[in-house]
N, C-alpha and C positions, 0 to 999 in steps of 0.2 A: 571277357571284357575287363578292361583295366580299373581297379576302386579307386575312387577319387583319392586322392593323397592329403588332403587336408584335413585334420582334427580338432576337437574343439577341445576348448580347457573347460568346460562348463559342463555340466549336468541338465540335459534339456528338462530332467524331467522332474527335477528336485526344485521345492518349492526355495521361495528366500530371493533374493536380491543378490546375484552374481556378476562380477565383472572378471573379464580372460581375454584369450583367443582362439580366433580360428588359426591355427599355425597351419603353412603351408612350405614346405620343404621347398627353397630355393637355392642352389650350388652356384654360386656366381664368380667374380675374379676376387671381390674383398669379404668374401667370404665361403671359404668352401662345404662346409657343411650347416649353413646358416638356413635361415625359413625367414615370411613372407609373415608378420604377428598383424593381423586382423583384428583392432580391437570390436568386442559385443559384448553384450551385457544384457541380463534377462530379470524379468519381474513375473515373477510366478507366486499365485496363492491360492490356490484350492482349484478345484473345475471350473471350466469358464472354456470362452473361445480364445484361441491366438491369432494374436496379429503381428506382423513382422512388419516392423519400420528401418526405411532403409535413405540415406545422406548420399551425396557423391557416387552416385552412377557413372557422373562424370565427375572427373577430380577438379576443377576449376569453379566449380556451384557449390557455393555455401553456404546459403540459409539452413540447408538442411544440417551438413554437421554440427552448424553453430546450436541449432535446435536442440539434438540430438545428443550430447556432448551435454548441453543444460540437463536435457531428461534426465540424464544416467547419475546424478548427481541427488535424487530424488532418494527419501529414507522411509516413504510411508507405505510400506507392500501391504497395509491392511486398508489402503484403499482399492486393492487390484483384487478381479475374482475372473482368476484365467490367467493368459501368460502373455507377456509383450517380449519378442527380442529385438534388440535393437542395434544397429551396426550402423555406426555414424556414417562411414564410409567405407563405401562398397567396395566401387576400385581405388584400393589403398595407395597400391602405388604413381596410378593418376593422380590422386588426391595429395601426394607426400611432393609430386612436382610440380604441382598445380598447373594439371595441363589436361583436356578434355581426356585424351584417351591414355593407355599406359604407356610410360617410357618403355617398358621389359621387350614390347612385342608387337606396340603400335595399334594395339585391336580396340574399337570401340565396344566397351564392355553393353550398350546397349543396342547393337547390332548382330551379336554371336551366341545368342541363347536357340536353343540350350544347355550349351557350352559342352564340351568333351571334356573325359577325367584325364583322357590320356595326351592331350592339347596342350595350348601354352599356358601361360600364370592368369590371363585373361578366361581362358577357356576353363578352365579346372574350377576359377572361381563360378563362373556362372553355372557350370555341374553341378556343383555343390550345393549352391541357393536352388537349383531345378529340382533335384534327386537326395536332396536332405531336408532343407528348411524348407521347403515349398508345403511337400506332401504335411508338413505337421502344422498348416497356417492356414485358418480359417479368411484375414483378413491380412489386404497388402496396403501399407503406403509406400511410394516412392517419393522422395521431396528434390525437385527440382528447380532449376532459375536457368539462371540466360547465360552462366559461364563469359567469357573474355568477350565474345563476339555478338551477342544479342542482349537486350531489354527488356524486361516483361509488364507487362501491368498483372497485378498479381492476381493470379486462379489458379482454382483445383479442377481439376480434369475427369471425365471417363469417357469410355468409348462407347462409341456403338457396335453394339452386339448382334450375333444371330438369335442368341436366347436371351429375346423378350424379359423376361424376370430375373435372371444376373442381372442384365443392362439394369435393373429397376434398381435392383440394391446396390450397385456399384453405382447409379445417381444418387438415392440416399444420402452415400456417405461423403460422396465428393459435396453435394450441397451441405453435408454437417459439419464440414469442413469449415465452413464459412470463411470463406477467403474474399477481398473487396468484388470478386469476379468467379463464374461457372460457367464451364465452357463444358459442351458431346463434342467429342472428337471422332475422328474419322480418318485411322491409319491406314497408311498402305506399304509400312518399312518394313523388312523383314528381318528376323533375327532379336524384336525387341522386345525385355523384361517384362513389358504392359501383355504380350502377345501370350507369353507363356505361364502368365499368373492366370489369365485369364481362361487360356486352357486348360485350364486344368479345375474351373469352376469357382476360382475366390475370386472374394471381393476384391478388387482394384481400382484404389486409386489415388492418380500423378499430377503434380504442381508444377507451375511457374510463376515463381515466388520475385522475382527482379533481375540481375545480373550484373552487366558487366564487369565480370569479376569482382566484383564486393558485393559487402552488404551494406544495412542499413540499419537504425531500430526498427523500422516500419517494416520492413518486411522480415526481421527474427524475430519484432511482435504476430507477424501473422503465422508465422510458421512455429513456433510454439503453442500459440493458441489454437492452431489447428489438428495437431500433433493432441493435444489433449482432449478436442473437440470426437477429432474420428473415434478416439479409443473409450469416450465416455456414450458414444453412438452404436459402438461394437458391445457393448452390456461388459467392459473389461473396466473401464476404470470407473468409479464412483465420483457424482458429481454434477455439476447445471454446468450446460453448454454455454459458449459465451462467443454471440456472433459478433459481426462486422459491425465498428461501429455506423457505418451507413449502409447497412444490407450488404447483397449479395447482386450484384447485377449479371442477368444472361446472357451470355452472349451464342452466338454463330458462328464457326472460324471454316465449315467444312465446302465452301464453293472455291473452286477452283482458282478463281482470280483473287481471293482473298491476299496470294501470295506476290509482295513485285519484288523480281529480283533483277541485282545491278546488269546491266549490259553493255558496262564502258569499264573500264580503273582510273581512277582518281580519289580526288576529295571531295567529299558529302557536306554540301549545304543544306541543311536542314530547313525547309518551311515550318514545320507539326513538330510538336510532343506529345511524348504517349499520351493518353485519352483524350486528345481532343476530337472531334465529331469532322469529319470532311466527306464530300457529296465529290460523286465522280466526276473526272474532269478536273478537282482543285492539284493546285501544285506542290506537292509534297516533297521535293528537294529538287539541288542542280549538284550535276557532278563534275566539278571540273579537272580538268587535267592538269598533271603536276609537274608536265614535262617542260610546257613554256606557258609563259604569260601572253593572253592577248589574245586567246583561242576561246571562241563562245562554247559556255558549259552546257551539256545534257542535261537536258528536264525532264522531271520525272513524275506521270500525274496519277491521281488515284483511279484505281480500273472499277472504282466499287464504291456509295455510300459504306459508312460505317467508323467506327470509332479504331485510333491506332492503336495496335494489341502490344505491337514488337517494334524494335529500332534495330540498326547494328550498329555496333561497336567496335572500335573505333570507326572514327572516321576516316581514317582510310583506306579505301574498300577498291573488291577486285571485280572481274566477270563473274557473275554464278551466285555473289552471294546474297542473303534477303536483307533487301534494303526495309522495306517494312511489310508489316502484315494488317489488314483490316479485319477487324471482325463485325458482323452486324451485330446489333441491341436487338434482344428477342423480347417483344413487349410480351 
């Protein structure tokens, strides 16, 4: 079996405040024997648990590098007891064209875990986070938003589990998260980061922090104060948690019609913006067509009570894609 090709410039295991990379040897046409520099940075200081926090899954989502990129910039490793690594962005080279999956090989880094060493720049990277940084991380965040094409109202996420008490402590922390919103989820994608953190018995847990390709203060305020929230809930960093200023509200996202997706191409007339509350049956957009004038638009109604979680982005949208998502309020 082939070893992963990528190496760190760091010392996992040496205490202190390190910043390097993971280099990854890539041979391309403007550069022939050049590499793939991954930056990460580690906060280590005595025994403790580790947590790996991780930015740009996809490279179009930035709350999280902006986050993250903040952290590493931090000088007080006598607040830390145990080890944080942190790697702004994952898929770097998505992240460098600001485009959801990688320019190199086109794979979505959160659909190919758990990646092959002997695979593409995509695959080798998620090897490496599988069969190096996994095995030595007690605790996972992944920080994500809505990229070019969706909206989020922002929440921290975990799933639902087979094993009952994972699932507990992977709720925990997503609620110590405190993000305006908490959502159990309930995947069925295969090949995804959340999938194989999981297997393997840690804690996990993933945001949707805002999107359409930018940020905001509001939500880099939440995603740093979250960021600091998990790690002060993991017994790693020192310090009072500092929640929402209006709570946390629950939500539902896992019934099937939660989801409406487009079923014409055109232009999105918007009725709703995220969080407002609509009863099934209300009219939640018209899509008109862009080919001529004077053709009655497709309407589009809600299949479900509940508050709007997601939007897409831009407005103009094709077949397939999710025009919105409801979630219920779990009293």
């Amino acid at each position: 079996m082939r070893k992963n090709p990528i190496s760190a410039s760091i010392d996992f295991e040496q205490d202190g405040i390190q910043h390097g990379f993971l280099k990854l040897p890539y041979s391309r046409n403007d550069s022939a024997w050049g590499a793939i520099m991954i930056p990460i940075v580690q906060f280590k200081c005595g025994n403790g648990p580790t947590a790996l926090i991780t930015g740009a899954n996809h490279g179009d989502e930035y709350e999280g590098p902006v986050a993250l990129y903040n952290f590493a910039l931090r000088q007080d490793i006598e607040q830390f007891s145990g080890r944080v690594i942190v790697i702004p962005a994952m898929n770097y080279p998505a992240f460098l064209s600001a485009t959801r999956v990688s320019p190199i090989d086109n794979l979505n880094m959160n659909r190919i875990f758990p990646g092959r060493a002997d695979g593409s720049v995509t695959q080798q990277i998620a090897d490496y986070f599988s069969n190096t940084l996994l095995p030595m991380t007690d605790y996972v965040l992944d920080i994500h938003s809505g990229g070019k094409t969706l909206d989020f109202l922002p929440f921290a996420a975990y799933h639902s589990l087979p094993d009952r008490e994972q699932e507990a402590r992977c709720a925990a922390a997503a609620r110590a998260f405190s993000a305006p919103y908490f959502i159990k989820l309930v995947e069925d994608t295969g090949g995804m980061y959340d999938h194989q953190v999981e297997s393997m018995g840690k804690v996990f847990v993933s945001t949707e922090l805002g999107g359409s390709g930018t940020t905001s203060p509001n939500s880099i305020a939440i995603a740093k104060r979250g960021v600091d929230n998990f790690l002060i809930h993991a017994g790693i960093l020192n310090g009072e948690s500092i929640e929402s200023p209006d709570g946390s509200i629950e939500l539902d996202m896992n019934a099937g019609e939660s989801y409406l997706l487009a079923q014409h191409n055109g232009l999105v007339d918007p009725f709703v913006n995220l969080g407002d509350h609509v009863k099934k049956g209300d009219l939640l957009a018209r899509v008109h067509s862009t080919e001529r004038t004077g053709e009655k638009p497709f309407e589009y109604f809600a299949p479900r009570d509940g508050v709007i979680l997601t939007r897409h982005v831009p407005s103009l949208i094709k077949i397939g894609d999710c025009v919105f998502v409801i979630a219920e309020v779990v009293e």
